[in-house]
N, C-alpha and C positions, 0 to 999 in steps of 0.2 A: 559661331556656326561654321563659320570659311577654314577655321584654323582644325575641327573634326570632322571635315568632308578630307581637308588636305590630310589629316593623320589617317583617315580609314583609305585615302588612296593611297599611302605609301604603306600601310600594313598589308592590302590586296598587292600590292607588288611587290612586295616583299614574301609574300605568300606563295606568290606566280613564279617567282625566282627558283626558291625554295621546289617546290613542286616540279617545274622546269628540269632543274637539276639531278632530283629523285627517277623522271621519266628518262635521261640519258643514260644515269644509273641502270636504272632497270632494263633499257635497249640494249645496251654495253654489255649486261652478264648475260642477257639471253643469245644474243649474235656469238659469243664466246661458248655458252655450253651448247649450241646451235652447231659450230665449229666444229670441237669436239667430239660430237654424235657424228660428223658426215668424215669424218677425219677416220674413227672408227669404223665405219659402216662401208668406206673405201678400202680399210686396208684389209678387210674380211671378205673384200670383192663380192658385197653384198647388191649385186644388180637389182636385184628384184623390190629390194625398198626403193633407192633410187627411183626405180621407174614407177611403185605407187605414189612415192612422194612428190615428185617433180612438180606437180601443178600445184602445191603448195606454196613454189616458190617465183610463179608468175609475175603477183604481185611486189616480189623485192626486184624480179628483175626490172619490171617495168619502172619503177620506183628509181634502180640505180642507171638505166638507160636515159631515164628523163633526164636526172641531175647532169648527165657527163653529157647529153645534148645541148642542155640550155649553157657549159660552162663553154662550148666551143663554139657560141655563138659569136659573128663579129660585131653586132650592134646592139645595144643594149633596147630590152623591151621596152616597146611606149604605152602601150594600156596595160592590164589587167587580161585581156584576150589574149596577148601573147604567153600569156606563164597560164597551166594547169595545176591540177590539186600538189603536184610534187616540189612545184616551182614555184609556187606562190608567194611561199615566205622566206624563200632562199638566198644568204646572205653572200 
């Protein structure tokens, strides 16, 4: 029984890995044709998407404002209360 609780936990992480990897994947190419799209839509001096789109991108700024906060910290957190959803699992 010990020896298929341990092989179904290494195939569940091994799953996690797997999938883990698929999800940076998929981050990776959308941030890239993400890129792309604003890359064109600047050099066609297209204001007017920009400024519908902008609040679209609240959520990454806040997202990369958290990380470059918590990296400039000088002391490292001591609970859980110190790190938010951005920070929580940040290695």
């Amino acid at each position: 029984m010990r020896n298929f609780i341990r092989l179904s936990f290494e195939n569940n992480e091994a799953e996690s890995i797997e999938e883990g990897k698929k999800r940076f994947e998929d981050v990776k190419q959308h941030i890239d044709k993400l890129r792309q799209i604003i890359d064109e839509q600047c050099d066609a001096e297209n204001y007017r998407w920009i400024k519908a789109v902008d609040n679209c991108f609240n959520r990454t700024r806040k997202l990369v404002d958290d990380v470059e906060k918590y990296r400039r910290r000088k002391t490292n957190p001591r609970t859980w209360a110190d790190h938010n959803e951005n920070t929580l699992f940040l290695e």
